[in-house]
Phi, psi and omega in degrees: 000138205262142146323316194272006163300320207221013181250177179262105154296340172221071177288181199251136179249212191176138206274159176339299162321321199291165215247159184287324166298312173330319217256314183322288185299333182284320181318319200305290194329294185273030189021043157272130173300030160169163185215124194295158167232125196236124171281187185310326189273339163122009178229158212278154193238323162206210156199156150296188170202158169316316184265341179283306178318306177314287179329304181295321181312300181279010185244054067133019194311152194274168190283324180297342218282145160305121156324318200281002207259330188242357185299167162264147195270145170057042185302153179281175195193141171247168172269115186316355169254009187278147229261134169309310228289345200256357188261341226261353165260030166323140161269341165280126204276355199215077163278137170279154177250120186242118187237122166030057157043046149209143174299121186237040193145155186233139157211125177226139181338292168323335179250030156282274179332269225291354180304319213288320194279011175260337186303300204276354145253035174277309185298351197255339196258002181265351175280303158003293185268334176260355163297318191257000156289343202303165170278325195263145150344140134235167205205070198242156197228171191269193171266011183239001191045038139304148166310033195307320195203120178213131206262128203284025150296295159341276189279349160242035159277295195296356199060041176220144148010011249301333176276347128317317182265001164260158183097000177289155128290147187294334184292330179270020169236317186214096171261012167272358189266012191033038189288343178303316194289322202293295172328305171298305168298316200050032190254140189255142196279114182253134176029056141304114177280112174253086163305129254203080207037244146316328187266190182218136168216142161248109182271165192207103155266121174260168151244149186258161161203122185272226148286298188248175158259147163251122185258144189241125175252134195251141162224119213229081170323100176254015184294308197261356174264353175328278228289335171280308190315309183321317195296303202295335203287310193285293169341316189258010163272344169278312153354281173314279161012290214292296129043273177279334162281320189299326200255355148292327166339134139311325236236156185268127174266105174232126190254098176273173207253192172293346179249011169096015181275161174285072179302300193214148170216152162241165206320316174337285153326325173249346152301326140287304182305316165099345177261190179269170175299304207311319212290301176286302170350150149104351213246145193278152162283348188294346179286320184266068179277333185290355170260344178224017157076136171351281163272048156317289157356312185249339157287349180277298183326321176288299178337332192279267200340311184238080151306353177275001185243100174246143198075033176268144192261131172289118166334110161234185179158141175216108199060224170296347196291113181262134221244149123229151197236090202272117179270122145243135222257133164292090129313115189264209262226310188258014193100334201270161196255115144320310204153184204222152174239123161232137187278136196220110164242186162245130186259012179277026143271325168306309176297330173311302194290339176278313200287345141324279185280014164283304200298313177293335169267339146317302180314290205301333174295316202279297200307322197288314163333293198307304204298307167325320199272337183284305167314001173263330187240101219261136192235098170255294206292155141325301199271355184290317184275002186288309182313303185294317198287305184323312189303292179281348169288000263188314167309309188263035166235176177285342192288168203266155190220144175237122196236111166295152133155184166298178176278130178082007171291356180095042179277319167299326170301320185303314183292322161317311192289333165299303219273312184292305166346313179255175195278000116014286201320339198253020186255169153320128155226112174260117183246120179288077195294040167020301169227057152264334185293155152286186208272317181298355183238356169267354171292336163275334170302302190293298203240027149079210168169160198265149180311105169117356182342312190199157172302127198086009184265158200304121158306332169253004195069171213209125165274120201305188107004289190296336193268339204278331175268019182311133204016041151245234182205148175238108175276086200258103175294151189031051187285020173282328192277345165289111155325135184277009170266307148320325196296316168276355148315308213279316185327317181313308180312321191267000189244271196248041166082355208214171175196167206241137213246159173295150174043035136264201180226356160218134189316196183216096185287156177213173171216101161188173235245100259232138186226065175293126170214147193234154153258001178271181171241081193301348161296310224253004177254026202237341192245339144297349188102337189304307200230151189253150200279009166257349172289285188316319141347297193293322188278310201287023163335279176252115180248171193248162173214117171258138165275161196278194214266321179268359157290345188205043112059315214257011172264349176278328175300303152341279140336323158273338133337307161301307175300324200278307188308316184304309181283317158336313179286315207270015194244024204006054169248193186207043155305149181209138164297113170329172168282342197295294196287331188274293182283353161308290180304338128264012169293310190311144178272351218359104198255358148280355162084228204289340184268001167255340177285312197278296186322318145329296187283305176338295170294327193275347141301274187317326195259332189261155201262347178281165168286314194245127196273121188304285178245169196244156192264142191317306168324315183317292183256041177263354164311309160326296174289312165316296187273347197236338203239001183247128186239335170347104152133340192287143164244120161261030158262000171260147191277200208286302147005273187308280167339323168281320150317291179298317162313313198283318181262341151298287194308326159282347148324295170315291194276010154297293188295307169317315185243009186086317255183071163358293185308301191316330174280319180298342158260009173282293183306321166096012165247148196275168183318301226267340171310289164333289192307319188287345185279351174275325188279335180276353172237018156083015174303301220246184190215000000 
């Protein structure tokens, strides 16, 4: 407490000059315990005081004497900010309060006492007010444990009165609070659970020692908080619970507050991470950009703004380690967003393991490709399975194959079964019939041709064959049959990769994979001129030889079979071959090879009227005789060329007379229409 709170801010003075009665009667008048003495000028010089005045009274002073002859002189003087508490054993009774050397105030021992008693009952009514504001009880007792203060939380847990309860003893109003004991012992009782009629309390006893002693009781009405305690109790057992699954986790648990610091991690978390919990905790996430990338910030910040999108995941990564990582922003109760939980796991084992079974469903595709593609082609006999193992080991390089044999042995199945096979297969296969095209149209057809390239060509140009099959495979059927003005074309391909469009002027690189099949004997048409021998090189990398069909015997039975089931299904019958009819079909040369075996089965499904076809019809196997058993007419003084000529134009002569018809041969025979025509205009049939 400051002095100028509690002096005479305008005390009464009086002058040097003035008479010793004078200062008598004024002291009298205003009843003050002292009076300042101001010399002319206005500034104090001393003061009188009550008791120097009593004192002179009694030694008999004459009245008239000058104040300036008996004042005290030099007075002590305080400052107006100075604390009552340092005055109060002071001896003197009256101090002038002096500021920058003016009297600004008198304090005197009366405005101690009223200072001290407005203090002590300001403090008895703030005790007062916060005893009886308090939320708990209170209860205090003497040393007879009578009742002294009791407070109305307090009176109204027991239900009584307070004004009942005070002067009481406490053992005959709440003798469960032990307060006898507390008192006697002076050891204090803490949170006792005390039932209380209906109620539940926790109580806290102390005993005090003061001036005197007091015993004090806290009383805290737990009745309506059972069910919260309860509450609180299971909450901090799930909690414990919860606890123990984040830091048990596989997965790195990291928590953050609304501005992205960093609260919690569990062991996980710093296992990735690689630091202590202690190092991150306190750390912003905006620190960890090389694991969650630049703008984190503003991806947690879209997340607050849309809590409703949960599980979205945030970029991460750490060094090598690849991360994925899920934000969900803590929403509370009224909306606002807390903080973010992110789920962290580590996948490069996973990302190992997809690309393991990325890689195992390639194989399993190439395989099922193979298996499809093998069904088409039946490998019974020994040289059939000798042909499939070639075929697929043959698959997984790259290199260009020239596949041989007769006509209709399945030399295009063969070229399928290489393309599903290789690392290909999910690519382009264009397959090129060499001689179904003409001749004037096949140089654009292969290697495409540029705008205006000739008269009637595409205002945009045209991608050949070759381009259109770009980092696929290309299948040139019956490539015996490419014009030696093409043959250097194709050589290029095979050579640098590349192909020159009709009327252009710069190559085209490609990339592809070249499956050439014949049915001529291209040594002997490179040793004729027919074909050119660095072609033939080129093509002949690996060759293939399918054998025909009376090569491999153990294959018809299959085969026919196979064939039957197809036509069964697509004619909806349930046809079937005698044992008769079966060894018939292998006493047979069949020299149409497998396109002549399905055509066979085919017909002999349609035309017989039976379920199970006995026997084969003369018609059938007159193909046999025709090419094989009539040799008549052959002069074998001639060479061999000339001879395969002449063979060649009895026979199509033979299947002339027989079918009528070019188309009707081709399809008998199994050669295309346009083959036929040309080998007949080369041997002078047709005109």
């Amino acid at each position: 407490m400051e002095i100028s709170q509690y002096m005479n801010k305008y005390p009464i003075t009086l002058n040097e000059n003035d008479t010793f009665e004078k200062a008598v009667e004024v002291l009298v008048s205003h009843k003050t315990n002292g009076i300042p003495i101001m010399n002319a000028n206005g500034t104090m010089t001393g003061i009188i005081t009550l008791a120097r005045a009593f004192r002179l009274l009694s030694e008999s002073l004459d009245p008239n004497t000058m104040l300036e002859r008996v004042m005290i002189r030099n007075p002590i003087v305080v400052g107006p900010e100075e604390d009552i508490d340092e005055l109060i054993e002071h001896p003197i009774s009256a101090l002038p309060v002096v500021k920058d050397d003016k009297l600004v105030g008198l304090y005197s021992l009366p405005d101690t006492i009223r200072a001290y008693y407005s203090s002590k009952k300001s403090l008895a009514l703030e005790l007062d007010a916060i005893i009886n504001g308090l939320y708990n009880g209170v209860v205090t007792i003497d040393t007879s444990e009578n009742i002294r203060v009791v407070n109305p939380p307090a009176a109204a847990a027991l239900n009584i009165p307070a004004e009942e309860l005070i002067g009481k003893n406490i053992n005959d109003v709440f003798p469960q609070a032990g307060m006898s004991e507390v008192m006697r012992t002076g050891l204090p009782a803490i949170n006792r659970k005390i039932n209380y009629g209906e109620k539940t309390f926790l109580v806290t006893c102390t005993k005090v020692k003061w001036e005197y002693e007091i015993g004090i009781a806290i009383i805290n009405d737990f009745t309506e908080l059972t069910d919260v305690y309860e509450e609180l109790f299971q909450t901090k057992k799930v909690m414990r619970e919860l606890e123990t699954i984040i830091e048990t986790s596989s997965d790195g648990i990291l928590v953050t507050d609304e501005n992205g610091g960093i609260v919690k991690v569990n062991t996980a978390l710093t296992d990735i991470f690689g630091e202590d919990a202690e190092r991150i905790i306190g750390k912003n996430i905006k620190e960890y950009r090389d694991v969650f990338g630049e703008n984190i910030a503003g991806r947690l910040s879209m997340r607050r703004n849309s809590p409703e999108e949960k599980g979205v995941p945030v970029y991460a990564k750490k060094g090598k380690t690849r991360l994925a990582s899920v934000a969900n922003p803590i929403i509370a109760k009224d909306g606002t967003c807390n903080g973010f939980v992110v789920d962290i796991q580590d996948i490069t084992r996973i990302h190992e393991l997809e690309r393991q079974v990325h890689n195992l469903e390639i194989l399993y595709q190439q395989e099922i490709k193979k298996s499809a593609a093998t069904e088409k082609y039946v490998f019974t006999d020994p040289k059939s399975r000798r042909l499939l193992e070639r075929i697929l080991q043959i698959a997984k390089v790259d290199s260009t194959v020239l596949i041989t044999g007769e006509s209709g042995v399945g030399k295009e199945v063969v070229a399928e079964l290489l393309f599903n096979s290789g690392s290909r297969a999910d690519k382009a296969f264009v397959k090129i019939n060499c001689g179904a095209i003409p001749e004037s149209l096949l140089e654009s057809e292969l290697f495409g041709y540029e705008p205006g390239a000739f008269t009637g060509a595409g205002k945009k140009g045209k991608s050949g064959m070759l381009e259109i099959a770009n980092h696929g495979t290309v299948f040139l059927d019956e490539i015996g049959t490419l014009p030696i003005s093409l043959q250097v074309k194709l050589l290029r391909v095979l050579q640098g990769q590349e192909i020159m469009r009709v009327g252009g002027t710069a190559p085209r690189k490609i990339d592809v994979r070249i499956i050439a099949a014949t049915n001529r004997d291209l040594a002997e048409m490179v040793a004729s001129g027919e074909f050119r021998l660095d072609l033939y090189y080129r093509l002949n990398v690996v060759p293939v030889f399918v054998p025909p069909l009376r090569d491999r015997k153990e294959d018809i039975p299959a085969l026919i079979q196979h064939f039957l089931s197809k036509y069964n299904e697509k004619y909806k019958l349930s046809k079937s071959f005698s044992a008769s009819a079966i060894e018939q079909m292998l006493d047979y040369r069949w020299p149409g090879n497998i396109r002549e075996l399905e055509n066979m089965v085919e017909r002999s499904v349609v035309t017989n009227e039976d379920d199970t076809i006995k026997h084969l019809s003369d018609e059938m196997t007159a193909g046999d005789k025709v090419l094989w058993l009539k040799t008549e007419g052959v002069r074998f003084s001639q060479n061999y060329r000339d001879m395969v000529n002449d063979y060649e134009t009895m026979l199509l002569g033979k299947a002339l007379e027989q079918y009528g018809s070019t188309r009707k041969m081709s399809a008998a025979l199994g050669i295309n229409q346009s083959t036929i025509v040309k080998k007949m205009s080369r041997f002078g049939m047709i005109r």
